[in-house]
C-alpha positions as CSV (number, residue, x, y, z in Angstrom):
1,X,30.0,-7.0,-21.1
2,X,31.9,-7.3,-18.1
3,X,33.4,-3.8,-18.4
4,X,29.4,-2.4,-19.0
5,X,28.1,-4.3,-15.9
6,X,31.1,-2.8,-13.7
7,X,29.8,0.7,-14.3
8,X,26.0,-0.1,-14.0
9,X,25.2,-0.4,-17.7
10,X,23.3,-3.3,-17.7
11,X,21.4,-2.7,-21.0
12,X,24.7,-2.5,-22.8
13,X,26.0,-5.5,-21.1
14,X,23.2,-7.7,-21.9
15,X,23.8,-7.0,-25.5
16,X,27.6,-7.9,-25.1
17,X,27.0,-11.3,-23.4
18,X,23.7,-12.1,-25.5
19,X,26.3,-11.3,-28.7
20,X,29.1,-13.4,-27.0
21,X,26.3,-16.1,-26.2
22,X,25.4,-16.9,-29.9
23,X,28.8,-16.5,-31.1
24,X,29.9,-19.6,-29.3
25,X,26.4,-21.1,-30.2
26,X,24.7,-24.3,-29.4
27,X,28.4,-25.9,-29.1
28,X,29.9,-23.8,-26.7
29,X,29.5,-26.0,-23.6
30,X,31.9,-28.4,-25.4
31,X,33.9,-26.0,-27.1
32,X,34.6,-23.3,-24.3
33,X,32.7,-24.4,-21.1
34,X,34.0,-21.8,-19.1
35,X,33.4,-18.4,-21.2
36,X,30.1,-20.0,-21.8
37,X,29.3,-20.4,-18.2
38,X,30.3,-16.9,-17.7
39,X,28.2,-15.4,-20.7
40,X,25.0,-17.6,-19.3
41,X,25.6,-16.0,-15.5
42,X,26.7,-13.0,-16.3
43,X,24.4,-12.1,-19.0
44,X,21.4,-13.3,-16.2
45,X,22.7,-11.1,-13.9
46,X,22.2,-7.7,-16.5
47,X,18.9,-9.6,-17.9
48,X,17.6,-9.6,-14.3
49,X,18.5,-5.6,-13.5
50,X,17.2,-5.1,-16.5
51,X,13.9,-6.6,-16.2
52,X,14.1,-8.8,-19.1
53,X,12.7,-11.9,-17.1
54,X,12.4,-14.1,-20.3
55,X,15.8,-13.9,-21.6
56,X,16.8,-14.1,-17.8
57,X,15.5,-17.8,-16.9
58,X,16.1,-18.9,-20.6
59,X,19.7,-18.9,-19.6
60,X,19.5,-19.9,-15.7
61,X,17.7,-23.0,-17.3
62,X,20.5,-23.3,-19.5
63,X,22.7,-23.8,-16.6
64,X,20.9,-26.0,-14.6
65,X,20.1,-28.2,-17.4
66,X,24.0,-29.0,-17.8
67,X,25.8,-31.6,-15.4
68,X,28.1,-29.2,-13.7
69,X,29.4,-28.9,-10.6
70,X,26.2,-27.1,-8.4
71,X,28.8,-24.8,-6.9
72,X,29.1,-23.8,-10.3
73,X,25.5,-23.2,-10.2
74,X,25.6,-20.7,-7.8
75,X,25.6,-17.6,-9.9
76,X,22.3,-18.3,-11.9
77,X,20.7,-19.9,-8.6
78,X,21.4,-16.7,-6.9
79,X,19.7,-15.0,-9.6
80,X,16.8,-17.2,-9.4
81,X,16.0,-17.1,-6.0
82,X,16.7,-13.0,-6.3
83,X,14.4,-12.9,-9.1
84,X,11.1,-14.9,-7.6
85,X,11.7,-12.3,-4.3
86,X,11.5,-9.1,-6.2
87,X,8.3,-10.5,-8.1
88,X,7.0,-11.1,-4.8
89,X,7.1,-14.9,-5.4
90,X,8.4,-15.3,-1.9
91,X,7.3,-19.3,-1.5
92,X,8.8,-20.4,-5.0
93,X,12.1,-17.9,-3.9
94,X,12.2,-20.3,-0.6
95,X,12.0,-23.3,-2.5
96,X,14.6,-22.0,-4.6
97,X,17.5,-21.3,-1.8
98,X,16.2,-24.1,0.1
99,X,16.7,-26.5,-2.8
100,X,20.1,-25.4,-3.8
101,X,21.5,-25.6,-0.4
102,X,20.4,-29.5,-0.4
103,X,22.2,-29.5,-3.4
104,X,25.2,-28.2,-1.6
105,X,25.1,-31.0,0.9
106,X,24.2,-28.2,3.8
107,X,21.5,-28.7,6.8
108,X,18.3,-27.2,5.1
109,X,15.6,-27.2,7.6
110,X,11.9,-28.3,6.2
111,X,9.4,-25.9,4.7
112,X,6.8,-25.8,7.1
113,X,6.0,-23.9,10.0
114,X,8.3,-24.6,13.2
115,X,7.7,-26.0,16.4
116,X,8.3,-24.0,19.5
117,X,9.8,-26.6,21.2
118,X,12.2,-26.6,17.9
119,X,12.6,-23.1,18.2
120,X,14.2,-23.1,21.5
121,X,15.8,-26.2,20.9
122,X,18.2,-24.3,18.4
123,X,18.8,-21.8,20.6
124,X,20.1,-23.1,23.1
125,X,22.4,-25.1,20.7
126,X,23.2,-21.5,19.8
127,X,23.6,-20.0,23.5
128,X,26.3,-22.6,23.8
129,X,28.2,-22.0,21.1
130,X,28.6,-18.4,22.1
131,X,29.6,-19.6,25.3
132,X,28.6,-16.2,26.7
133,X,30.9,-14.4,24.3
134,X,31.4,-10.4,23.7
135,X,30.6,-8.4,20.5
136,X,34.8,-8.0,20.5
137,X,35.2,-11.9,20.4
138,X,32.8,-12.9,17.6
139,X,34.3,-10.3,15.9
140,X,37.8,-11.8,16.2
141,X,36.9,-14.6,14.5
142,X,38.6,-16.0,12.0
143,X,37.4,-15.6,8.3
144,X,35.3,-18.1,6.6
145,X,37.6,-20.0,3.8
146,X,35.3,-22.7,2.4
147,X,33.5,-21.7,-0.5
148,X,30.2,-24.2,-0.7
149,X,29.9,-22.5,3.2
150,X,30.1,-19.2,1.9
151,X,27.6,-20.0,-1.1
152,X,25.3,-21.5,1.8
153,X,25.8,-18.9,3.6
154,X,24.5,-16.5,0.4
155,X,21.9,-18.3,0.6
156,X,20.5,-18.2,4.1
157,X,20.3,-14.3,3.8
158,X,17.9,-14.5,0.9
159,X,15.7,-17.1,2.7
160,X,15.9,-15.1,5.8
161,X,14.6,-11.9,3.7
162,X,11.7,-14.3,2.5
163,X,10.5,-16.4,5.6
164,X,10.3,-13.2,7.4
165,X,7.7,-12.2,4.8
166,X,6.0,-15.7,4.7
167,X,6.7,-18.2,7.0
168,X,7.5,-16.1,10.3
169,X,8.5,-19.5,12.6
170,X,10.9,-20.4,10.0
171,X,12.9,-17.3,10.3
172,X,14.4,-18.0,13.8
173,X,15.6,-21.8,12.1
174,X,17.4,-19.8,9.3
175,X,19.2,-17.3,11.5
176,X,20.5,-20.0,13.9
177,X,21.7,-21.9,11.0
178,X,23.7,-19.0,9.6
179,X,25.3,-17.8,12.8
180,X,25.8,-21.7,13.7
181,X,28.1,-21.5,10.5
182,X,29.6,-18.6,11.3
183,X,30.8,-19.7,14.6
184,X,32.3,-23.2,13.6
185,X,33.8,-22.1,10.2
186,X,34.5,-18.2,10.4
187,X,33.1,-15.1,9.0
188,X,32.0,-13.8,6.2
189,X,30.3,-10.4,4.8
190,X,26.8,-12.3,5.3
191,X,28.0,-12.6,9.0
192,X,27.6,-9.1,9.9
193,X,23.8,-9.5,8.9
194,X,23.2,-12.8,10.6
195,X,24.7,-11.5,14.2
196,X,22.4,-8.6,13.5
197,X,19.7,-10.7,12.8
198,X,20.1,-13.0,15.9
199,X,19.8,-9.8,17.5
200,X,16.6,-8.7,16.3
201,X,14.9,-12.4,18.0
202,X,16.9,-11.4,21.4
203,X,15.2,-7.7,21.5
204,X,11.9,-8.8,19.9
205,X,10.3,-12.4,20.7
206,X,13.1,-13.8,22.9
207,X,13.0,-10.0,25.1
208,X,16.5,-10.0,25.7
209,X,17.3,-6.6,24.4
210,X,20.6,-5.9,25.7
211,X,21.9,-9.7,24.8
212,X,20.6,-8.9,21.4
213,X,22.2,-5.4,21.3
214,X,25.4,-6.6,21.7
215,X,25.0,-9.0,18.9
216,X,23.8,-5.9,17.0
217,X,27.1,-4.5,18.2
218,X,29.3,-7.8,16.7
219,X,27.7,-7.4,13.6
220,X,29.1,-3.9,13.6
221,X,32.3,-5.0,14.7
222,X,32.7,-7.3,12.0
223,X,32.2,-4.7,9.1
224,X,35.2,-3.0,10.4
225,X,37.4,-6.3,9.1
226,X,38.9,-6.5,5.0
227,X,36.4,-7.5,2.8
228,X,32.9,-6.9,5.0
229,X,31.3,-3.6,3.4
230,X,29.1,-5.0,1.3
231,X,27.3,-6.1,4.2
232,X,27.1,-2.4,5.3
233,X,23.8,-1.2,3.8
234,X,22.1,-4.5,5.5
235,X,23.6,-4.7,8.5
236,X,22.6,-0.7,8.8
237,X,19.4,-1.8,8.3
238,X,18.4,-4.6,10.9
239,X,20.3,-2.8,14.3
240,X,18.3,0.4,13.4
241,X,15.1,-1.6,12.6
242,X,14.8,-4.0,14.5
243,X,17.3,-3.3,17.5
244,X,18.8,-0.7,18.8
245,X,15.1,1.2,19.1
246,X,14.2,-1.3,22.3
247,X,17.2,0.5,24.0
248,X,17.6,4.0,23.0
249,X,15.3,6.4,21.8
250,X,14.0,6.5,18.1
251,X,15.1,9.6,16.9
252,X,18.8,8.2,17.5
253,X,18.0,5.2,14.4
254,X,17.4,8.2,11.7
255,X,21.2,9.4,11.1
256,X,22.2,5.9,10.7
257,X,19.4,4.5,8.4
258,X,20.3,7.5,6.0
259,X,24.0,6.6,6.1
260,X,22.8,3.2,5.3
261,X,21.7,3.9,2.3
262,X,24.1,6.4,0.7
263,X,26.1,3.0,1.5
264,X,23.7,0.9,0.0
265,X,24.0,3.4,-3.5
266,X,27.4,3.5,-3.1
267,X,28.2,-0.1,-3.2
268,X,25.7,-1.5,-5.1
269,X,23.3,-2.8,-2.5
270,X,20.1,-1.2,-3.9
271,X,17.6,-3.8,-2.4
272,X,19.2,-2.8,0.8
273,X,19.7,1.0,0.3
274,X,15.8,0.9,-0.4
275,X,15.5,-1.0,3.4
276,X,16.7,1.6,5.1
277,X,14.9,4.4,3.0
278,X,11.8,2.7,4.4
279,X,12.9,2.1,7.6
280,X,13.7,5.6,8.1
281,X,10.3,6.8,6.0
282,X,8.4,5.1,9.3
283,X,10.4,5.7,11.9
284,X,9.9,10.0,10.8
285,X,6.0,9.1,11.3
286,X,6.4,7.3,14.2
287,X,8.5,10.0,15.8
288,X,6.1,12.5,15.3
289,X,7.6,14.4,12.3
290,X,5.3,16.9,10.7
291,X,3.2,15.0,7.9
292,X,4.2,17.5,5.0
293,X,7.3,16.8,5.5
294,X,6.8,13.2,6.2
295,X,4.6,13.3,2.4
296,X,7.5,15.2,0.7
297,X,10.0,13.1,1.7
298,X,7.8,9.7,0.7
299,X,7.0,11.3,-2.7
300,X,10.5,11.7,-3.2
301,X,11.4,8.3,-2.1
302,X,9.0,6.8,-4.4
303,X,10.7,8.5,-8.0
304,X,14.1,7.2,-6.1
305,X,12.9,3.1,-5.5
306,X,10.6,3.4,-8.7
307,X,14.1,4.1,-11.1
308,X,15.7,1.6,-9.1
309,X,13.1,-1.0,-10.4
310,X,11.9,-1.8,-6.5
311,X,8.4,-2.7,-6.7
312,X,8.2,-3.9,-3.2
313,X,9.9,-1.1,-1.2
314,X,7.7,0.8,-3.4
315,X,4.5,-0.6,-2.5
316,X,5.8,-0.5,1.2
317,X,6.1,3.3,0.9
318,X,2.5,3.6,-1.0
319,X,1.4,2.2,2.4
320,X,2.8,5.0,4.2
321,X,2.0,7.9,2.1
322,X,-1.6,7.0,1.6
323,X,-1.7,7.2,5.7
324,X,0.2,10.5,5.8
325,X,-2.4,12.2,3.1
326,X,-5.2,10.3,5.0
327,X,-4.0,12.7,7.9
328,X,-3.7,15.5,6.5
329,X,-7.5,15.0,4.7
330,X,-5.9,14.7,1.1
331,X,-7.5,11.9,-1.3
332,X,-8.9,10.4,1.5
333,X,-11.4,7.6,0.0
334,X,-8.6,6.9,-2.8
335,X,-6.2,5.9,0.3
336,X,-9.3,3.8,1.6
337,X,-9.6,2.1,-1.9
338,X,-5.7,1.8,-1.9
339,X,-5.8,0.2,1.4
340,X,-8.4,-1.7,0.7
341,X,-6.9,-3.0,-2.8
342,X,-3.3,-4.4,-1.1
343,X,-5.2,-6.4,2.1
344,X,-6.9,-8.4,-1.0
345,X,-3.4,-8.6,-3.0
346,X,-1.8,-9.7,0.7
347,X,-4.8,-12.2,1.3
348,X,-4.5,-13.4,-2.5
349,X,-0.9,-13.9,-2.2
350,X,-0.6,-14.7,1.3
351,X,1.7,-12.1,2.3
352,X,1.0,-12.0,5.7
353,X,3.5,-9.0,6.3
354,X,1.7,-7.0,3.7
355,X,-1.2,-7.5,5.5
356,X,0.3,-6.8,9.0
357,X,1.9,-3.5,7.6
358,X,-1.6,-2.0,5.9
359,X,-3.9,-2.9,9.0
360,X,-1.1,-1.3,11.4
361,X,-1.6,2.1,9.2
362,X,-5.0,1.6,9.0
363,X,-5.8,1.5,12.9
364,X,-3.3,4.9,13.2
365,X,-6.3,6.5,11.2
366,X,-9.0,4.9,12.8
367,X,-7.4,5.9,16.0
368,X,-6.6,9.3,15.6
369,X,-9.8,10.0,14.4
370,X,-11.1,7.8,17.2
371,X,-13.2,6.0,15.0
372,X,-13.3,3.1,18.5
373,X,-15.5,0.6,16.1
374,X,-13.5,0.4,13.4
375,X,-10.4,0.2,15.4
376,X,-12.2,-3.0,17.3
377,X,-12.6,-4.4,14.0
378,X,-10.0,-4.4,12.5
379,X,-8.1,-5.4,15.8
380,X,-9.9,-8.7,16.2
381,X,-10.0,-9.4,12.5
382,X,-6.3,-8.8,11.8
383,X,-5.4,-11.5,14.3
384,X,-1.9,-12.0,16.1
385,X,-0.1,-8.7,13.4
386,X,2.9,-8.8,16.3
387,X,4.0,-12.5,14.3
388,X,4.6,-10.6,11.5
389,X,6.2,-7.3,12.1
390,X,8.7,-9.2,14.4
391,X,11.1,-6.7,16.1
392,X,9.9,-3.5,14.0
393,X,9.2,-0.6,16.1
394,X,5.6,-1.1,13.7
395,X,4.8,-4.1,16.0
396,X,5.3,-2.1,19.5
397,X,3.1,0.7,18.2
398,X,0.9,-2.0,16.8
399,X,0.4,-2.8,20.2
400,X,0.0,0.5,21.9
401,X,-2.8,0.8,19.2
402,X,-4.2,-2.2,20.0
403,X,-4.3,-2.1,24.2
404,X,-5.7,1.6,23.9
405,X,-8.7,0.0,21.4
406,X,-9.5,-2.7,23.5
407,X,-10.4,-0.2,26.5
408,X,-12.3,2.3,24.4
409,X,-14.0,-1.1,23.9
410,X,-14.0,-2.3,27.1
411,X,-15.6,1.0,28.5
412,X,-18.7,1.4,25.6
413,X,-19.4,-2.4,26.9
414,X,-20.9,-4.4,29.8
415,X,-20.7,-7.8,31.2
416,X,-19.1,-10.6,29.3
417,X,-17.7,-8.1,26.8
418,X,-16.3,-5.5,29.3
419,X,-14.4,-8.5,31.0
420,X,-13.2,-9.6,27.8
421,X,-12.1,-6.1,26.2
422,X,-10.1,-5.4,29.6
423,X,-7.9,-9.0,29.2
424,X,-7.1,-8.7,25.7
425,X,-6.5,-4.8,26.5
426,X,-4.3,-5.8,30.3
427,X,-2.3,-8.9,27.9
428,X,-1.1,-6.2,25.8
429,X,-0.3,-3.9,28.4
430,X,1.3,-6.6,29.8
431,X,3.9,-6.5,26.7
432,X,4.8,-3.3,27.0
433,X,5.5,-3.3,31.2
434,X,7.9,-5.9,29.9
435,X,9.3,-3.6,27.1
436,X,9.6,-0.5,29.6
437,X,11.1,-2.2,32.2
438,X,14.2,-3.5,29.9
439,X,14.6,0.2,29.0
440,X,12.7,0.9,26.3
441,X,12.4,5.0,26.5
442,X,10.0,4.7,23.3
443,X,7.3,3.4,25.4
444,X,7.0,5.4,28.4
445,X,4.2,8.0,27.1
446,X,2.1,4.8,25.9
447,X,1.9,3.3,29.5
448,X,0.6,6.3,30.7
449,X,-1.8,6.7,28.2
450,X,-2.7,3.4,28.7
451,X,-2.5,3.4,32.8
452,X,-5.0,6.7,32.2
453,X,-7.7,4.8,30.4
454,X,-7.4,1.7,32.6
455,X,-8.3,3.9,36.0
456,X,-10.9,5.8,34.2
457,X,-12.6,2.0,33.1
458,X,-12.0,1.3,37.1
459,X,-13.6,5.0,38.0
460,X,-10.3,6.1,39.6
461,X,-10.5,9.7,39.0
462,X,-7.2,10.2,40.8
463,X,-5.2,7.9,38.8
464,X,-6.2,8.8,35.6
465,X,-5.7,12.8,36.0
466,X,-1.9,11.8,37.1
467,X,-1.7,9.3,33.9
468,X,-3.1,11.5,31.8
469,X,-0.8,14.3,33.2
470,X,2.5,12.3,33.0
471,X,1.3,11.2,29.4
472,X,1.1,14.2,28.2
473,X,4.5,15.3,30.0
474,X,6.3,12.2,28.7
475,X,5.4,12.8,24.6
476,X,6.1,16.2,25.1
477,X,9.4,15.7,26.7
478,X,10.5,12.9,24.1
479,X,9.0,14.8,21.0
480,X,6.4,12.5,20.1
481,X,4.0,15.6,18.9
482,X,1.5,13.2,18.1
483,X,1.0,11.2,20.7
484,X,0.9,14.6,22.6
485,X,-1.9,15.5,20.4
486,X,-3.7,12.1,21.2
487,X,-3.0,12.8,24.9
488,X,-4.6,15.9,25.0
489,X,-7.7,14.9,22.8
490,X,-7.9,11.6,25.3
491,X,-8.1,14.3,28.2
492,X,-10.3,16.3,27.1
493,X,-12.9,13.6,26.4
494,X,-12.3,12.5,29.9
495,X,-13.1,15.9,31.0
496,X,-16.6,16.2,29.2
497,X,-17.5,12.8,30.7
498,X,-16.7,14.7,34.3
499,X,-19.1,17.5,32.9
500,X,-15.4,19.8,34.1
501,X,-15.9,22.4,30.6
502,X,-12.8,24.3,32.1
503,X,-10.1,21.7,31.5
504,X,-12.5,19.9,28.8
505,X,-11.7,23.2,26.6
506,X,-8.0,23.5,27.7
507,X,-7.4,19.8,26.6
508,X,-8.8,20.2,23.7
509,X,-7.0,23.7,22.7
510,X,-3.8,21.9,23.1
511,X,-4.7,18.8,21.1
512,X,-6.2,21.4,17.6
513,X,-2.8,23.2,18.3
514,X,-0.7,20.1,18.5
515,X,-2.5,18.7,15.5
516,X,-2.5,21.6,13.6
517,X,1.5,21.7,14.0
518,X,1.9,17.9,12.6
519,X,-0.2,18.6,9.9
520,X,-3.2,16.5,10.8
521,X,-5.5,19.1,9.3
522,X,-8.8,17.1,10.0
523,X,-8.1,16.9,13.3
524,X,-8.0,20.7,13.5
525,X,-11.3,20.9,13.9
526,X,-12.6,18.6,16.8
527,X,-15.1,20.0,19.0
């Protein structure tokens, strides 16, 4: 069984250990406690990649029925907690992690949403433990050597994955804990994750993006030491998601997410292989890659994460490809109905980043086809979507999208309306003069779009011909064909509202042509 499991036959292997499982029978906890043990774990482990749930938990129960050591637990407890996640059982997979590390004797904090005032106070506990330390001296650190750490450890990285998902506040508790271990006990392969993670709160809610790059960078570091690759694949995954895109430009996160999961296949890591398959799936639409491309590369990806048996990268993907085809007019009210379908599984299941994820695609359409009422809709429906797309470049578009409807909004409206639209619309803008001004070369071409429909709500003819100008200069410059298109189209609208039909029809010449080349074939035809 061992020897199937070790070159991916799973199927085989179950059928060893189940065969090795009722030759010892009912009296092989007395008779050979430790092959039995091993059958039980093992032969979880190959039930689980196999999908055979029921045979799966009959034997984690079997283990945590017995009076064993719990670090002896660990192996079916991993499973478990593994299991609930890819089922999209995220609560009872916190539970899980959360229960077994009590068990362990390890700081678990409470399920329940966490104070700000908590929040910080962990991190400053943090700050001083890193005593203002480079990527080159956490990655010195010694090696972690205690095994109910290490299991803890384990642990925290699946309940990061999950509270992410769920319970957002919770996240910043979990990836303080780890990196509190870390730093008092040594490293480990989950290190190189939880540094990264700790990065991804500097760049994202704590706006520190250099202080949280460097992290990115120790989690890096620390991959180079013995006996840290099979962190690669994840690690890969949260600097190019979630960091190193407030710094540098996009296109520079694509090379690495791809090499991130070849690792991911190479060593095993096909949860997080599948990461960075959708990580780099978005970042190609976001980027401004043409949309038949973008649609043969998802289609692709979904045979690839479907064999793997990974129903939630796939459904993340779905998301993605039923925008693309939206785009490019193809099955366009079975994408609505698609949509439409997950928002109720997300509100069902409460899956707030499901939810976040589909209403982000869906104001992309609405706002390339500037379809302004819709957008408002959905924007003041889907409530605060930045708490649950922490980090991802998803949330800074997110909010691009968002600032640019609340001034469409703010100029069809008078009065107590107008003066509403404009401070939801300046709060966002707000965000992204913060995001700029640490660097972020990503966001340049959305502040002058932004800056251009902000003097034409004030009547500023001067200083939205310059904006619009340097907006559509910027996307052009940085490749985001796109947003160029959206630029021109902007323009031209701005034009015909100035009754000027000379630059009106130039405007909008450029936008069909820039359309037409991404592959946004109903946008082809504006008048």
């Amino acid at each position: 069984g061992v020897k199937a499991s070790e070159n991916a036959a799973f199927d085989t292997a179950k059928v060893y250990f189940k065969a090795g499982h009722d030759v010892l029978g009912s009296t092989g906890w007395e008779g050979d406690y430790s092959t039995m043990l091993d059958l039980c774990s093992d032969g979880a482990n190959a039930c689980f990649l196999t999908g055979d749930f029921v045979s799966m938990n009959d034997l984690i129960d079997e283990v945590l029925s017995k009076d064993i050591d719990t670090k002896e637990k660990y192996r079916v407890s991993d499973i478990k907690v593994k299991s609930f996640y890819s089922a999209g059982n995220f609560n009872e997979s916190i539970d899980a992690a959360l229960d077994f590390n009590r068990q362990l004797g390890l700081p678990a904090p409470r399920k329940k949403p966490a104070s700000t005032f908590t929040i910080i106070r962990e991190y400053i506990r943090v700050k001083r433990l890193l005593k203002n330390k480079t990527a080159e001296d956490i990655a010195n650190f010694p090696e972690l050597d205690d095994e109910r750490y290490e299991m803890g450890q384990r642990m925290n990285e699946h309940l990061a994955t999950s509270v992410y998902l769920v319970e957002p506040t919770m996240y910043p508790l979990i990836i303080f804990q780890s990196v509190t271990t870390s730093l008092k006990h040594g490293l480990s392969p989950t290190s190189s994750p939880a540094f990264a993670r700790l990065g991804l709160l500097l760049c994202g809610p704590f706006g520190k993006p250099h202080e949280g790059c460097e992290m990115a960078k120790a989690a890096e570091l620390i991959l180079e030491k013995p006996g840290m690759r099979s962190a690669a694949s994840y690690t890969a995954f949260i600097t190019q998601s979630y960091c190193y895109h407030w710094v540098s430009p996009l296109q520079n996160t694509m090379a690495p997410l791809l090499k991130g999961y070849q690792v991911g296949l190479e060593i095993g890591d096909t949860d997080r292989a599948c990461y960075c398959l959708i990580s780099r799936g978005y970042h190609l639409f976001y980027i401004g890659r043409g949309l038949d491309s973008i649609q043969n590369e998802l289609e692709a990806s979904i045979q690839v994460v479907t064999q793997l048996k990974q129903d939630i990268a796939r459904l993340r993907i779905i998301i993605l490809l039923t925008t693309a085809k939206k785009l490019r007019g193809i099955d366009v009210e079975a994408g609505d109905k698609i949509l439409d379908s997950m928002l109720a599984t997300a509100a069902s299941n409460r899956d707030s980043f499901l939810s976040a994820a589909v209403n982000s695609m869906k104001l992309e359409v609405f706002v390339f086809y500037q379809e302004w009422k819709e957008a408002i809709e959905l924007v003041r429906k889907a409530g605060n979507v930045r708490q649950f797309l922490t980090a991802l470049f998803t949330s800074v578009r997110y909010t691009f999208l968002e600032a640019l409807t609340y001034l469409k909004a703010a100029q069809s409206s008078s009065g107590w309306k107008k003066r509403q639209m404009k401070k939801c619309a300046h709060k966002a803008m707000q965000l992204i003069r913060g995001w700029a001004k640490n660097g972020n070369v990503n966001v340049v071409h959305y502040l002058y779009i932004l800056d251009a429909e902000l003097a034409v709500l004030h009547g500023n003819n001067k200083k939205a011909k310059e904006s619009f100008n340097a907006a559509i200069s910027a996307s052009s410059r940085n490749g985001f064909l796109q947003d160029r298109a959206l630029a021109h189209e902007l323009t031209s609208a701005y034009f015909k509202a100035q009754g000027d039909d000379y630059w009106r029809n130039y405007h909008i010449e450029c936008s069909r042509a820039c359309y037409q080349e991404w592959g946004c074939i109903g946008k082809v035809e504006i008048k």
